[in-house]
C-alpha positions as a Markdown table, in Angstrom:
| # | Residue | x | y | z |
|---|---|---|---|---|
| 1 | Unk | 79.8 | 144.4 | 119.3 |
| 2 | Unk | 83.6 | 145.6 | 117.9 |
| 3 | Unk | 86.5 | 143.4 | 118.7 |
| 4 | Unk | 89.8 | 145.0 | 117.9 |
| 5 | Unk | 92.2 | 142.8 | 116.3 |
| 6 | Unk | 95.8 | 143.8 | 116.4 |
| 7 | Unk | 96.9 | 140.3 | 116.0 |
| 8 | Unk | 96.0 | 139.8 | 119.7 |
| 9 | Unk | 98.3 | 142.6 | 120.4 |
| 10 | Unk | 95.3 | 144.8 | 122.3 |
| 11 | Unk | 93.6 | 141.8 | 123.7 |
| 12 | Unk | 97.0 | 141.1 | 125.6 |
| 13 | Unk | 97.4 | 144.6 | 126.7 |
| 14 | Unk | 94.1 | 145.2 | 127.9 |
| 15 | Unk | 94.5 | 142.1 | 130.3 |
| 16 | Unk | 97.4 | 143.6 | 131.2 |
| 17 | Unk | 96.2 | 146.8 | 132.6 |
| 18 | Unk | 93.3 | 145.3 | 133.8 |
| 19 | Unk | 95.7 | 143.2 | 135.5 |
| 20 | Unk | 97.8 | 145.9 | 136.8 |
| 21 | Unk | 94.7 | 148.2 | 137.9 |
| 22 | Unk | 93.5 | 145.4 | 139.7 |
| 23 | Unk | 96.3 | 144.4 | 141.8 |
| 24 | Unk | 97.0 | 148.6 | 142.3 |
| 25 | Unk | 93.4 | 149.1 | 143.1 |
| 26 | Unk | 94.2 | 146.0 | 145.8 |
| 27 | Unk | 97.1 | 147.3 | 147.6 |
| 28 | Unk | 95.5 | 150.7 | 147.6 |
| 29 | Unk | 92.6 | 149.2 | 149.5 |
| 30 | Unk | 94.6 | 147.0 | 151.7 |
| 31 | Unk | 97.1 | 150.3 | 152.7 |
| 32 | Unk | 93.6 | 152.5 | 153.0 |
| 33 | Unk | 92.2 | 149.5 | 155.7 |
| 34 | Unk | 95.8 | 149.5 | 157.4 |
| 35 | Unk | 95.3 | 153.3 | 157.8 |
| 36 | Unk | 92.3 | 152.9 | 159.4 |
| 37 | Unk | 92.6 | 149.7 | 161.5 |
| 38 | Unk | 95.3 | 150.2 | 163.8 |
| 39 | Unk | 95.8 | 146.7 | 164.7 |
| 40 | Unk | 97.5 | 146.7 | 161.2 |
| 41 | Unk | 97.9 | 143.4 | 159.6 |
| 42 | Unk | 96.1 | 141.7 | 161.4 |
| 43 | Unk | 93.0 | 144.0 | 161.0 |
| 44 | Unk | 93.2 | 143.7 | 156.9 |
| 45 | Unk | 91.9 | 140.1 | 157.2 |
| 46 | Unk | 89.0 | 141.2 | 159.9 |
């Protein structure tokens, strides 16, 4: 098992874009589910 070490550095950025994928991947989902429940808002929480 390799951990880099970049003085925490990489650790931080990873989290980051992990971060940042996640919360894309999300609203990507969410706009995908409005698409294709036309009751909109309301049908994202169905």
């Amino acid at each position: 098992m390799q951990i880099e070490n970049d003085g925490g550095v990489s650790v931080n950025n990873k989290l980051l874009k992990n971060l940042v994928f996640g919360v894309v991947l999300l609203i990507a989902v969410l706009i995908v589910k409005k698409l294709w429940l036309p009751d909109g808002i309301l049908g994202i929480f169905k």
